[in-house]
N, C-alpha and C positions, 0 to 999 in steps of 0.2 A: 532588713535583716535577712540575711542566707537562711538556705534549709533550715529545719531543729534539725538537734539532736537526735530527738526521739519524737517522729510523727505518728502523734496519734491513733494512724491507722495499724501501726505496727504494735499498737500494746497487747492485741489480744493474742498476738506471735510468741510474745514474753512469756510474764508469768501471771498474766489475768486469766483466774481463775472464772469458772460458771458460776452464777448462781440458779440453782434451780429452785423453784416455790411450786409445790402440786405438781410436779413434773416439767416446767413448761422452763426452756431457758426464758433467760431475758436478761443475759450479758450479750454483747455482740459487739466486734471493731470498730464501731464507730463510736461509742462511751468510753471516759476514762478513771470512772472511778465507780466504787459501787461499796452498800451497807448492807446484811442481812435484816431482814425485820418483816414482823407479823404483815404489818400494812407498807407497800411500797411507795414512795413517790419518785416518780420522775421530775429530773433538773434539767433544762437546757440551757444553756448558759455560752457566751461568745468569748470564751476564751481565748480564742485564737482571731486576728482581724479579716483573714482574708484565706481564700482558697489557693494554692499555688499554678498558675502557668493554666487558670480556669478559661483561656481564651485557645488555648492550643488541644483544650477536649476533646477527644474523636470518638475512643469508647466507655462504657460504662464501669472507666477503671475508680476504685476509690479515692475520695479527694485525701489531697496532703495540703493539710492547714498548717499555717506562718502568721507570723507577728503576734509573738504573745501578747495579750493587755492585762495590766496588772489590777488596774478596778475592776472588770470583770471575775478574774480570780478570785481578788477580794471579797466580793460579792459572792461566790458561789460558795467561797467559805464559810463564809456568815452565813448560808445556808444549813452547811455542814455541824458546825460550832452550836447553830441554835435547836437540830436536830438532837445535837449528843446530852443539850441543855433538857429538852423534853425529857428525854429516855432516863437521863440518869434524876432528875426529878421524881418518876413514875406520875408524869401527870394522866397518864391513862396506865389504869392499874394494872399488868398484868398481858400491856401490850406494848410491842418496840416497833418503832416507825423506821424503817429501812430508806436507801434513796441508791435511785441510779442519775449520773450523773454524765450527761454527753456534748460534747463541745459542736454546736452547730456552723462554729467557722464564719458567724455572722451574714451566714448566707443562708436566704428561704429552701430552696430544695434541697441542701442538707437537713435543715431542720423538716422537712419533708421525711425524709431519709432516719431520720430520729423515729419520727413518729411511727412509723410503718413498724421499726423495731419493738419500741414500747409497746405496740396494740398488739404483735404477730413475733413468733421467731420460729427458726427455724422453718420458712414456707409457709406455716399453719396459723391462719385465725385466730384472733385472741378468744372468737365464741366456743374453738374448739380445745382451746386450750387446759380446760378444766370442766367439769362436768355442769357446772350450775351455767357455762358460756360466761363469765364475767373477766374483767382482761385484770391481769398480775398487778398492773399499776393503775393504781386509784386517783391519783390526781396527777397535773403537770405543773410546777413552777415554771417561766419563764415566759419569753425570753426577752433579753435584753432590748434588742431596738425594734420598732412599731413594726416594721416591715416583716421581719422573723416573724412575729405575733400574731400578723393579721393572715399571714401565711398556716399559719399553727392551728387558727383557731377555725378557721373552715374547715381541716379537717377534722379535730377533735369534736366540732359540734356536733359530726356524725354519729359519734359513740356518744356524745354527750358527757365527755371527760372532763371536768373542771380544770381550768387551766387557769395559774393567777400570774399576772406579772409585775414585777418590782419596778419596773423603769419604763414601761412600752404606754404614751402619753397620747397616741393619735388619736382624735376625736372621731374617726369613724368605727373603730372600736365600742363607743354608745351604742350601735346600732345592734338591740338584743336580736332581732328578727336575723341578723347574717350573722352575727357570732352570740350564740344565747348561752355559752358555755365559757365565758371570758368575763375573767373578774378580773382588778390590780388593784395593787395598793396604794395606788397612786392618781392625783386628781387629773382629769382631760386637759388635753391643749388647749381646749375652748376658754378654762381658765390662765391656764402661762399666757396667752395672746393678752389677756384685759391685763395680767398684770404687768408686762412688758408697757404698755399702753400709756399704764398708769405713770411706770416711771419717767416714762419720756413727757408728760403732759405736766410732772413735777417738778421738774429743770426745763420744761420749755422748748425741748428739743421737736423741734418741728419740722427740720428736713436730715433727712437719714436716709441711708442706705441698707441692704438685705443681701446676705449671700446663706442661700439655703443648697441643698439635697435633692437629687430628684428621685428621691424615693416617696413611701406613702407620706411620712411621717416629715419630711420635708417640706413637700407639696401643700399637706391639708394645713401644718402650720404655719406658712408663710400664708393661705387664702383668709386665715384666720387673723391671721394678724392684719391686713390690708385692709379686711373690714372694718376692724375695729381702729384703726390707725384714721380711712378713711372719715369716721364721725368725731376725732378729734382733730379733724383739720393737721394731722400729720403728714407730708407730703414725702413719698419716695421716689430719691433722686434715683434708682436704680432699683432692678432685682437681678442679681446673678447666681446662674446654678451651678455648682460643680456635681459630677456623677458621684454618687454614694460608694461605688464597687471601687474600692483599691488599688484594684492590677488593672483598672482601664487606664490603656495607651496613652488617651488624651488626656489625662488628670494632670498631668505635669503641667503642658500647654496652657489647660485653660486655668489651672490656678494662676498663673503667668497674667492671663489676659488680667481675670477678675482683679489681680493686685493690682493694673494698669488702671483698670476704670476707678479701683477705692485712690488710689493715688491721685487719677485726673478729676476728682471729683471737689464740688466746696462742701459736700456733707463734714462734717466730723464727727456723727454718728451713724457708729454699723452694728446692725443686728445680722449674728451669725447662728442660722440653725443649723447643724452637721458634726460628725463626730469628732468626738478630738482627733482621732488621727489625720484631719483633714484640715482642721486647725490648725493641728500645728508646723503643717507642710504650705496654709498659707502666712503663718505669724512668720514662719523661718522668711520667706519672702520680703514680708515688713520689716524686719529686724534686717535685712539686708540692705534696702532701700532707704535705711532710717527713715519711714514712715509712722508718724505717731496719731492715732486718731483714740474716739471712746468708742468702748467696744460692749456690745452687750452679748450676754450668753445665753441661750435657750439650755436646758437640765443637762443636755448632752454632753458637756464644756464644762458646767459653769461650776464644779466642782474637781476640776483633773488634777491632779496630783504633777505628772508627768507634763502637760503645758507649764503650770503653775513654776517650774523648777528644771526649764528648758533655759539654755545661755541665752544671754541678751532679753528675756520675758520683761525687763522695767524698761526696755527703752519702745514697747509696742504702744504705749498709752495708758488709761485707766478702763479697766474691767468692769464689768458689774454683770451679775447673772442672777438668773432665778434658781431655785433646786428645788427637789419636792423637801419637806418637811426633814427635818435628821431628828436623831437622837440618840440616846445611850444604846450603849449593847455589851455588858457587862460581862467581866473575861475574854473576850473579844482579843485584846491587845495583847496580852497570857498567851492566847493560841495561834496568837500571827507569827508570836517570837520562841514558838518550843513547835513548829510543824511537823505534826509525825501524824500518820492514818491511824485511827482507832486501831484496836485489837479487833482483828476479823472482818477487817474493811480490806478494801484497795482503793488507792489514789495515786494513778500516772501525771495527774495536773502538777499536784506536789514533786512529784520527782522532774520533772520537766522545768518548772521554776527553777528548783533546787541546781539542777544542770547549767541552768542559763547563768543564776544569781552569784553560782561556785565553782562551777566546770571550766574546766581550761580548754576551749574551743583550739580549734587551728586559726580563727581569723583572730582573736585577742593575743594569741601567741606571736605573731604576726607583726601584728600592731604594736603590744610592748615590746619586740627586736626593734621595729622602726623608729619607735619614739627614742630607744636607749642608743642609735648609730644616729638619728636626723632631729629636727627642729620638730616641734609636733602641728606644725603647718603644715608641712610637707608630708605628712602622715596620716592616709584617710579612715576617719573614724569605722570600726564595723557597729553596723544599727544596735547588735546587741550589749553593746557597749553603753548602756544607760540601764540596764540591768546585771549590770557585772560587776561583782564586789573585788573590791581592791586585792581583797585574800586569794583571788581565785587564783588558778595554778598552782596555792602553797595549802589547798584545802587534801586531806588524802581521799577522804568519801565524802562529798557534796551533798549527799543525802544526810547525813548524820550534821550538817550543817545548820548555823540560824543566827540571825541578827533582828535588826530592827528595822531594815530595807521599807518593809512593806508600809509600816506603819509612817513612815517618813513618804515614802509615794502616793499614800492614796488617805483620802481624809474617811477613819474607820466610819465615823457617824452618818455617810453615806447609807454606809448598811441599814438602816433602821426600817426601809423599806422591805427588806428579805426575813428581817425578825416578823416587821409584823405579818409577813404571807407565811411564814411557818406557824405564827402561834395563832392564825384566823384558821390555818386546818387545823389545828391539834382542838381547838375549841367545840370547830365540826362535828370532828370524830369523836370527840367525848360525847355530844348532844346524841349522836348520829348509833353508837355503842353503848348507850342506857352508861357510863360509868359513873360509879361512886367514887369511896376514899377508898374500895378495897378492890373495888375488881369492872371489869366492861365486859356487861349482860349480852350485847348485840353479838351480830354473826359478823368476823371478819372478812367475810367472803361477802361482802355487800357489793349492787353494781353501783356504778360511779356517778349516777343521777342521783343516788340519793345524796349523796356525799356534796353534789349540786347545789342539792334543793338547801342541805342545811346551811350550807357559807351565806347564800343569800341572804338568810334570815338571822343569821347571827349576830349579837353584838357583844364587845368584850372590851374588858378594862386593861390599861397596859401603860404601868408608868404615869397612872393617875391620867388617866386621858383615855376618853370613850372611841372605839372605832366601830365601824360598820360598813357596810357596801351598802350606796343606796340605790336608785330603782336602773342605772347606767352601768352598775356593777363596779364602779369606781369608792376610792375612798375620798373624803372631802376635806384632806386634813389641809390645804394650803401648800402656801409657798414662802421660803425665808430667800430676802434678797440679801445677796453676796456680793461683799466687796475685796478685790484681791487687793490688798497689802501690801505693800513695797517690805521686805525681808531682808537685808540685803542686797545681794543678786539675785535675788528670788522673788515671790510672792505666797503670802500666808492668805487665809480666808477666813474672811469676817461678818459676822449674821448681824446687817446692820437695818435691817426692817422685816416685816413680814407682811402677806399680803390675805386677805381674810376672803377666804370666796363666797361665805353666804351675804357678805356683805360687800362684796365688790371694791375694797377698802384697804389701799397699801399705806403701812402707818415706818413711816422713816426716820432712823435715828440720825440725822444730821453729824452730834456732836461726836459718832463712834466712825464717821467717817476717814479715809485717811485725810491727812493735813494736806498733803501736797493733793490729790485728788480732787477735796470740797475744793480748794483755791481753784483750779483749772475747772471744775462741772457746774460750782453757782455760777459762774457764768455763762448764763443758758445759750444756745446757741439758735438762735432764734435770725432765722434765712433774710429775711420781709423787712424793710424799712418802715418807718413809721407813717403811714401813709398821710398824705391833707385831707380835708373835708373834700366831700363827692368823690373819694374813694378807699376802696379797701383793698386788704392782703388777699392776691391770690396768685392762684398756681400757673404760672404758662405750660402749654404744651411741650415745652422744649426744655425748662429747667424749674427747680422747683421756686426760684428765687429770680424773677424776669425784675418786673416791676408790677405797681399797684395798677389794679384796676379799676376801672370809673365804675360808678352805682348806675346798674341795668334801670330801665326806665318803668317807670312805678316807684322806686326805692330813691335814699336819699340816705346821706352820709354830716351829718353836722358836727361833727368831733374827729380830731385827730386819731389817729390809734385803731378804729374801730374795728374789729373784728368781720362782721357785717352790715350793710346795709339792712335800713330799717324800713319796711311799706311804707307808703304813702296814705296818711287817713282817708277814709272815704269823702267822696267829694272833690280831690285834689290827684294829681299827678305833678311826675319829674322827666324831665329827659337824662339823658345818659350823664354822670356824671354832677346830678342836680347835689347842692347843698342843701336843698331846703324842699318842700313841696307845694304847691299852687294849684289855683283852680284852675278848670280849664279855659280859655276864651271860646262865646260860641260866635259860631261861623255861619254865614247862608248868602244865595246868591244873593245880592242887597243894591238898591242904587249906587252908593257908594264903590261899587266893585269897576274897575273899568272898562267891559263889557257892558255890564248893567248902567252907564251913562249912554252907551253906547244903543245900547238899546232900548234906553228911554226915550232916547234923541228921536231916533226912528217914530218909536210908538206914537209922540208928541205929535211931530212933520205928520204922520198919519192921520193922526183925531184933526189937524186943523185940514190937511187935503181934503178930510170928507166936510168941513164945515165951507170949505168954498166951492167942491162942488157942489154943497146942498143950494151955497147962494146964486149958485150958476143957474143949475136947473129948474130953481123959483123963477127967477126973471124969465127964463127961456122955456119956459113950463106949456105954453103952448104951439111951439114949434115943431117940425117932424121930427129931429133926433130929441127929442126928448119923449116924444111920444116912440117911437120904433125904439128907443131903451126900456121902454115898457108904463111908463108914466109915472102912475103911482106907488106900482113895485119899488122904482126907484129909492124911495122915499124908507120904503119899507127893509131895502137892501141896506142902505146907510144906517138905520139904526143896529140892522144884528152886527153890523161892523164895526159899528162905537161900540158894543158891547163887548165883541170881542177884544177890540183896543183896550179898553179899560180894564179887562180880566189879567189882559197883560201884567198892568203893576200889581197885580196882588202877587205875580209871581215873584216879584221884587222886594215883595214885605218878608217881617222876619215870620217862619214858618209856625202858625199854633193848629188846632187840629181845623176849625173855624175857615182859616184862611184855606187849608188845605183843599177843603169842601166848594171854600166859595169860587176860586180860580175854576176848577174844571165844570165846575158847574155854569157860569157864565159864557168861557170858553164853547162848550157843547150847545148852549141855548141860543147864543149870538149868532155862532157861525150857521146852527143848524137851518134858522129863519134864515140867513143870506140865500144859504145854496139853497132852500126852497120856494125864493123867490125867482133864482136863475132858473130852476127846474121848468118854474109856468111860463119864463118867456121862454126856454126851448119847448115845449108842449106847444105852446101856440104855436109857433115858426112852424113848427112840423107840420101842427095841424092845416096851416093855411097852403100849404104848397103840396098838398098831399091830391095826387090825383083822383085815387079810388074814389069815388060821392060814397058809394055804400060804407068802407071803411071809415071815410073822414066821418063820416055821419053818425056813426057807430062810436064814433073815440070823442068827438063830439059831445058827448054826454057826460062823459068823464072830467072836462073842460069845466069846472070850478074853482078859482084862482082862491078866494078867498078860504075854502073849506080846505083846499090841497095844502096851504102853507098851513091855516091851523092845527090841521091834523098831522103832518108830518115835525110839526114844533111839537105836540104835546105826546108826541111816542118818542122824541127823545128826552120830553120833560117827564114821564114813566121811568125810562132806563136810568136816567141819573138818580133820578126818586129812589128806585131796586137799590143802586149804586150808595146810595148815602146811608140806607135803613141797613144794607144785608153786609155790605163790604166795604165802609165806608174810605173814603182817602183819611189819613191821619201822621200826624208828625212822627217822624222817624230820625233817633242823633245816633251819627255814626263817629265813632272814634278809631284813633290808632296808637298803638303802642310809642310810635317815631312823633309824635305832635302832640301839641298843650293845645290844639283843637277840638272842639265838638262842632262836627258839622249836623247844622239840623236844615233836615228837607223833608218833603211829603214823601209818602209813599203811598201808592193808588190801591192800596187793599191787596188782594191777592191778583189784583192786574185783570182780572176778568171785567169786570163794571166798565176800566179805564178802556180796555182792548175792543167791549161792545160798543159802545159810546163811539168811539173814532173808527166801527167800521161801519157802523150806521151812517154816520156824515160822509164817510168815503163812498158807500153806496149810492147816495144819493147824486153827490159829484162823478159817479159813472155812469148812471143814469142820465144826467145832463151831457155828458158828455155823446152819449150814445144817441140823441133827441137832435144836439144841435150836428152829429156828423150826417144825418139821414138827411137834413136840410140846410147844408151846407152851399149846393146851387143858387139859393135867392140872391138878388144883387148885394153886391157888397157895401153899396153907398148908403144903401136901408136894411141891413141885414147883420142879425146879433151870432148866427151863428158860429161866425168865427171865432170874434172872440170868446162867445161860451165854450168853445171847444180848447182854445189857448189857456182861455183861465183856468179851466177843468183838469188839465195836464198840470200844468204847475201846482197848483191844488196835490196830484195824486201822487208827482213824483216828487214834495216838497216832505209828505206823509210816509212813505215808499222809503226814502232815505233816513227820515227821522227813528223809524224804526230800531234799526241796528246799531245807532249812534247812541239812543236812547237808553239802550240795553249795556251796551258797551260801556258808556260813560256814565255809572251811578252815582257819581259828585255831582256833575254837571246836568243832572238832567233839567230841573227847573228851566237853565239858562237855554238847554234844547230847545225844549218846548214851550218857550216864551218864544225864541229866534221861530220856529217853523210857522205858530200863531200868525207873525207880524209879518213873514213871508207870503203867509197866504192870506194876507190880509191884503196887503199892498198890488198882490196877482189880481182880485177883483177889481180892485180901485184902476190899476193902471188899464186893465184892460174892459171892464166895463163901462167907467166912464170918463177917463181923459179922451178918446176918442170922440164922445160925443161934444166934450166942452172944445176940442180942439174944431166940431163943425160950429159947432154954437159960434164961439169966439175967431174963430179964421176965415172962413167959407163967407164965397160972396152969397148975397140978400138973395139973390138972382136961384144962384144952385140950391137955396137952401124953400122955393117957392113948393106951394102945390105945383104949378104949372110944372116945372122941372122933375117932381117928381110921379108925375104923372105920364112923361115921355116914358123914363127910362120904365116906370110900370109897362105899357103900354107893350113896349118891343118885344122884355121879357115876358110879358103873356103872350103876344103873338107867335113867339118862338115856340112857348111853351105847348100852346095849343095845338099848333102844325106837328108837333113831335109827337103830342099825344093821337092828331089823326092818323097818323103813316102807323104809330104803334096798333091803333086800331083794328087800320086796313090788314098790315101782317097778322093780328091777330084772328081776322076774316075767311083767310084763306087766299088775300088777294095778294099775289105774286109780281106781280107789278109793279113795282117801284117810281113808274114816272106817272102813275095815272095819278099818285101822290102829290097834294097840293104842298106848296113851296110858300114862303113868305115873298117869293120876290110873284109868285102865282095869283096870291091869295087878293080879293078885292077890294076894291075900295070903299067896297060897301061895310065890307067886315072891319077893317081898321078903323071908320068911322062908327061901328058899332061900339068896337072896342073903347074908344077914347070917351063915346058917349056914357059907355057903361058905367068908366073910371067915376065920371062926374056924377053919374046918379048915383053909386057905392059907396062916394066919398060926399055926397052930401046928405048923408044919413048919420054926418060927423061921429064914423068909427072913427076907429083906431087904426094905422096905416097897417098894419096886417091884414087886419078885419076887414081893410076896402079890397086887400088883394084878395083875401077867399073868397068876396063878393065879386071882384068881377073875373076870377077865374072862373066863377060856377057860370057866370053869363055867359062869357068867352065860348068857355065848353060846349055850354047849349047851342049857339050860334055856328059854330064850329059842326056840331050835328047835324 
């Protein structure tokens, strides 16, 4: 639409008079219409859509508003109409309600720009503007869209000016704490969301699309909807914004795009929240494209006159919108079709229509030469040309003009929302002025809080139906759903259900639906195949209609169709995609496992290696390597090692708490005897080659074989004790989400008991090890030290590594620590007694006599001794080194001591250690 005619800002240039009340104006260029009266109210109302060439602003010149809208008009009339209805009533005796009336251009800082005027004029404070400080205008009606409102109502809470609006739906509006001064007649978005919800969950429509606003009222209703969309399994293929402001550059473009995505999309449901003028600049698109989808309406739309009775409106699809409630408004249709301003009013709005609807523009002029010389293709429409009556150019004063335009553009029952905010203040102000049937007691001059406090608390009857504002400052009257009507080439609108908000409850008349509509909408549009058993309908990332998904693991799907998977009873699980649900199988490392044959095998070959070295070392029981392995110890070693063997299979049984206890407990007891039998043959070794007499002598004492192993068995038969009572081992089933497994294993308590336990035995085994390295010198052909020292490593670094494997691998630990057991089982066996069976069994008679090994005793103490005299000599102070006797020095008297000695030490039939510490002590002495 080109410039108006007559912009707005120019009316008070005309002939808009002042009103003054107690002195104070409160007309001013930016309102275009105005009533004298006792009590004022202010109107804001969006008469106009948009601000002109609002991007090229530089200074604080007045705005010039374009695009008339004719439902707003409508509405501000019905303002107007139900004011004159009060007054000439005398429903307040004895008082006339006035109204200023100002076009906010559908934009917030105008309606900023409003307010400033209503509170203040002329420069001065509305407190200073009459003596008591109370401001001219007592309430504000408006404004039309949330955005205006939520603008409006931040400042108004200031003064605490009751402000009610007819149409402004946004749900952060509830919030009394930011606007406590904001009433409407109308119910919150929070209810249009559930009942949009509702309809789409009644035809089925589960994948749709959204093209909303980005203003407030945009924003909070599309989060609002998503929500509630979301818990009905509603899925949107899309959300698209187009900018709310008119005269933005890119509005063209991105209505462009948004048509492209509704086009490329398989929704055939669209919910549009945004104004109509933005509507109908994306239906003209659709109507071009021949795009036909269903279309839902948020309030803003779903009532427009002007869409409803736009060319091509039947080829877009089928409609369906919400609106707030309608109803009568009596005379109403009387004053659409006889428009003239009261006696002693002014209205520029009326004459402004009246120009558009009857005026003979320069561009309609234009336009009829071109249609009457061209084809009317070729001839481009002017916008105001959908308000332009046929008579125009043959009217003489357009003012003095009237038809029935209005009432064909716009559905009157719209209004019922501006009836009831007029007749909720008039109710007020009755309450608020003490008035009777003759006269109102009160003081007109009241401030505008009390005029607050009474709307709140109101309730009043209107057309046999109760209203009230409840504690949100909203009314609660519902929602009538709307179905546009095929009319021809038009569409009509039809109240074909309604939606109940105390009851969350949309009741739909099918049978008043249109024909052609119910044919195409029963058939719901329902995205999702019918899924098979072990899966349901769901949403991919990428569209809302992929394919089905298998049932997540726990759940189970036994029916076609299903909505959702259903859990699994206690006791049972599913893997992904289960039909049905099952126990679990339990699991544990077990003979059957093939490791666990594996390592039976072993354990087996072990228990019989020690049952033939037992029969080895019986027959050869009085031999020297069976004696320099320690004799009896022997005896003693093979059983903590059966024990430990046998502990083995319990690791292999299925785990109960019992077994748990009884594995490391055997384990700990068996091995602990072994290595405390190794302990006493390295004590001994030591002690017999041990030069010092006074130290040997001294440690000597401590030399109790039998007391040393009892004692260090039953401190670690205490620790496991502690272990069973305080921390005991106990079954432990581990599960996973990915498996129809239960794996059951022990676990050692809180790992302290387990952790003491194995490093008591490893102390021990360092112990030995540190024993047999200090006398590691004796001959090798009768001497254990080596191998106690090999076994002792294997031992430390079999435990050493076990550790972090143990820790690492909590499935497997059992099967660890069964393998490390039977490791350091087998490091005993190989290295403390297949050596000696290999002298048993290989070695000639010869090498294996006393005689033989009484030489090699012999040499090795004579060395020993000569080494111990030179250490002597140095330690004397004697510097000397050759006065040092030598073995090749030493006499013949001595060697034959020595051999002699052997015979006498060793016919006291010790032990072949115990003849060495016997005839080193000779040696010694003789050597002195």
């Amino acid at each position: 639409m080109g410039t108006m005619p007559f912009p707005l800002w120019h009316f008070a240039l005309g002939t808009f008079s002042l009103l003054r009340l107690g002195g104070c104006d409160i007309c001013n260029p930016v309102c275009g219409a105005q009533a004298p009266g006792d009590i004022l109210i202010g109107v804001i109302s969006s008469i106009n859509a948009q601000v002109e060439d609002l991007n090229e602003r530089e200074q604080p010149e007045p705005y010039t508003c374009r695009d008339f809208i004719a439902q707003s008009f409508v509405e501000t009339l019905a303002v107007v109409h139900t004011i004159d209805v009060i007054n000439k009533q005398g429903f307040l005796p004895g008082i006339h309600i006035g109204y200023l009336i100002c076009d906010d251009c559908s934009y917030p800082t105008e309606a900023l720009h409003i307010i400033d005027h209503m509170m203040s004029t002329n420069q001065t404070s509305y407190t200073q503007c009459d003596s008591l400080g109370h401001p001219v205008v007592k309430a504000v009606l408006g404004a039309r869209f949330s955005e205006v409102s939520i603008t409006m109502a931040r400042l108004l809470a200031l003064y605490m000016v009751p402000q009610i609006s007819m149409s402004s739906s946004a749900d952060i509006l509830d919030d009394k704490l930011r606007f406590p001064s904001f009433l409407r007649t109308v119910p919150s978005d929070v209810h249009q969301t559930k009942a949009i919800v509702r309809l789409m969950t009644y035809f089925h429509w589960d994948w749709i699309g959204t093209v909303s606003g980005d203003d407030d009222y945009g924003m909070e209703a599309l989060r609002n909807f998503l929500l509630d969309a979301a818990g009905e399994r509603i899925c949107v293929d899309y959300q698209e914004v187009i900018p709310q402001y008119l005269n933005n550059d890119n509005s063209g473009t991105i209505i462009s795009q948004v048509a492209q995505k509704i086009r490329s999309s398989g929704a055939q449901v669209v919910l549009i929240i945004l104004k109509e003028e933005l509507v109908m600049k994306l239906f003209a698109e659709m109507i071009r494209t021949n795009t036909t989808r269903i279309w839902i309406a948020s309030d803003a739309w779903s009532l427009s006159g002007l869409l409803a009775s736009m060319p091509g409106i039947n080829n877009v699809g089928d409609i369906f919108g919400f609106s707030f409630m309608t109803g009568p408004n009596p005379g109403f249709s009387d004053f659409l079709q006889n428009l003239q301003p009261e006696p002693g009013s002014v209205n520029h709005f009326i004459e402004e229509y009246k120009n558009l609807r009857f005026g003979c523009t320069p561009e309609i002029l234009e336009y009829r030469k071109c249609l009457a010389n061209n084809a009317s293709d070729s001839c481009p429409a002017p916008a105001s040309l959908s308000f332009t009556s046929p008579s125009a150019c043959n009217i003489t004063d357009p003012q003095e003009a009237n038809d029935d335009f209005l009432l064909q553009a716009v559905n009157i029952n719209v209004t019922y929302s501006q009836r009831l905010a007029v007749w909720s203040l008039a109710h007020a102000l009755k309450k608020l002025l003490n008035c009777n049937e003759t006269v109102c007691q009160g003081d007109e001059d009241f401030p505008p809080w009390k005029l607050l406090a009474e709307l709140k608390n109101i309730s009043f009857t209107l057309d046999n139906a109760q209203f009230s504002f409840n504690e949100n400052g909203s009314f609660s009257s519902g929602y009538d759903l709307i179905n546009w009507v095929r009319d021809g080439s038009y569409r009509t609108f039809r109240t074909i259900g309604i939606y109940n908000i105390s009851e969350d409850d949309l009741e739909i008349k099918l049978d008043e639906i249109d024909q052609e509509t119910r044919n195409n909408t029963v058939l719901s549009f329902k995205c999702l195949p019918i899924c098979p058993r072990g899966k349901v309908q769901a949403v991919s990332n990428l569209s809302c209609c992929s394919e089905c998904a298998d049932c997540q693991e726990g759940t189970f799907s036994d029916l076609e169709g299903q909505a959702e998977c259903e859990a699994c009873p206690n006791g049972t699980w599913s893997m992904t995609g289960s039909e049905q649900c099952q126990p679990r199988n339990e699991t544990f490392f077990s003979l059957d496992d093939p490791y666990g044959i594996v390592l039976l095998t072993f354990e087996c070959l072990g228990v019989l290696l020690l049952l033939v070295v037992l029969v080895i070392f019986l027959v050869a029981r009085d031999s020297p390597p069976v004696k320099v392995a320690g004799g009896n110890l022997c005896y003693v070693m093979m059983a903590g090692l059966l024990v430990s063997f046998v502990g083995v299979i319990f690791f292999m049984l299925k785990p109960t708490d019992a077994i748990c206890q009884i594995r490391q407990t055997m384990y700990g007891m068996g091995f602990t005897l072994c290595v405390s039998c190794i302990l006493i043959k390295a004590f001994r070794t030591f002690l017999a080659f041990l030069f010092d007499l006074h130290q040997q002598h001294n440690l000597k004492k401590l030399y109790k074989p039998i007391i040393i192993i009892v004692l260090f068995t039953i401190i670690q038969g205490f620790i496991c004790m502690f272990w069973l009572v305080f921390d005991s081992p106990r079954l432990d089933s581990i599960t996973s989400n990915q498996s129809m497994e239960i794996q059951l294993q022990c676990i050692e308590g809180s790992g302290v008991g387990f952790s003491v336990m194995l490093s008591y035995i490893g102390l021990l085994a360092f112990i030995c090890f540190l024993l047999a390295f200090k006398g590691r010198k004796v001959p090798h052909r009768f001497n254990e030290t080596g191998y106690i020292i090999f076994s002792m490593l294997i031992y430390l670094f079999v435990w050493v590594c076990f550790i972090p494997i143990y820790i690492t691998k909590n499935q497997q630990r059992s099967a660890v620590q069964a393998s490390a057991i039977v490791v350091s089982n087998y490091g005993i066996i190989f290295c403390h007694f297949f050596p000696k069976c290999y002298m048993i069994l290989c070695k000639k008679k010869q090498d294996l006599s006393l005689q033989a090994y009484l030489d090699k005793v012999s040499i090795f103490s004579i060395t020993s001794s000569n080494l111990a005299v030179a250490r002597a000599s140095v330690d004397s102070g004697n510097g000397d080194m050759e006065s040092v006797s030598t073995p090749n020095s030493m006499s013949s008297e001595v060697i034959t001591a020595s051999v002699s000695t052997m015979a006498t030490c060793h016919s006291k039939d010790l032990l072949i250690t115990e003849s060495l510490t016997c005839l080193r002590r000779r040696l010694r002495s003789s050597s002195i």
